[in-house]
C-alpha positions as CSV (number, residue, x, y, z in Angstrom):
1,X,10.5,9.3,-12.1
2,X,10.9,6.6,-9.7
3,X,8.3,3.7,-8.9
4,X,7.6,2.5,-6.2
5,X,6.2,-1.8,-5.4
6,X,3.9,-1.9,-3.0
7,X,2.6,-5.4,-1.2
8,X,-0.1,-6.2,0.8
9,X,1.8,-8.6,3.7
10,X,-1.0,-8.5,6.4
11,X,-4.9,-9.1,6.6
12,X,-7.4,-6.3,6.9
13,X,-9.0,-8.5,9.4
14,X,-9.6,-6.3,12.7
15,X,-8.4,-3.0,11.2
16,X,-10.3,0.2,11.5
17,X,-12.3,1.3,8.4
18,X,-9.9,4.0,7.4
19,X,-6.8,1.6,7.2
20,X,-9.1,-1.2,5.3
21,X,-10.3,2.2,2.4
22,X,-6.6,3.4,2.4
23,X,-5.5,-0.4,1.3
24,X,-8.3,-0.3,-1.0
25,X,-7.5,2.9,-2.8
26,X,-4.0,2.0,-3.0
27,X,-5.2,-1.1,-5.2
28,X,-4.4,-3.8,-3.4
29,X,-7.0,-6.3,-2.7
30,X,-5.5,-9.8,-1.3
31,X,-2.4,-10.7,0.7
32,X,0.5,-10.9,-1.1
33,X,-0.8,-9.3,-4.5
34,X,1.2,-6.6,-5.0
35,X,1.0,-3.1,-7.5
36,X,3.0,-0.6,-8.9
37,X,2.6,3.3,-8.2
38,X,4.4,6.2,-9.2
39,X,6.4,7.9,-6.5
40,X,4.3,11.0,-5.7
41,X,3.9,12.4,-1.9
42,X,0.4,11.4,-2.2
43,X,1.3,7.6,-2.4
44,X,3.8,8.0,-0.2
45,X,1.0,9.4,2.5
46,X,-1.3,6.2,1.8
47,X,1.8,3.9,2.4
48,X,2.8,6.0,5.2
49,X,-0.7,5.7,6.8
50,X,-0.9,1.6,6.3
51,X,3.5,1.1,6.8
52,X,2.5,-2.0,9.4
53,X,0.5,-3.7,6.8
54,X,2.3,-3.4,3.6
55,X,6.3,-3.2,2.2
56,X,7.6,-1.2,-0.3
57,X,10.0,-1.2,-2.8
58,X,11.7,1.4,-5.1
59,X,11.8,0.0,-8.8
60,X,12.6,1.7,-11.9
């Protein structure tokens, strides 16, 4: 199964509470760090909920 690289490329600064817990729970803590998660639908719907704030990248 795929993975999937996700970074943190903008602050949390001014961002509702829900955005700044969905950041959180994906791991990712600073701007810039970034983590690796396995490709499920429920990453995908953290990502998909924060998309303006973080990239993503497919990697084996």
């Amino acid at each position: 199964m795929a993975n999937l690289k996700i970074t943190l490329v903008r602050g949390l600064v001014n961002r509702k509470p829900a955005q700044r817990e969905t950041v959180r729970t994906l791991g990712l803590h600073k701007i810039g760090q970034s983590v690796v998660r396995e490709d499920s639908p429920a990453n995908r719907g953290l990502v998909h909920a924060v998309r303006h704030l973080v990239t993503v990248e497919e990697v084996d």
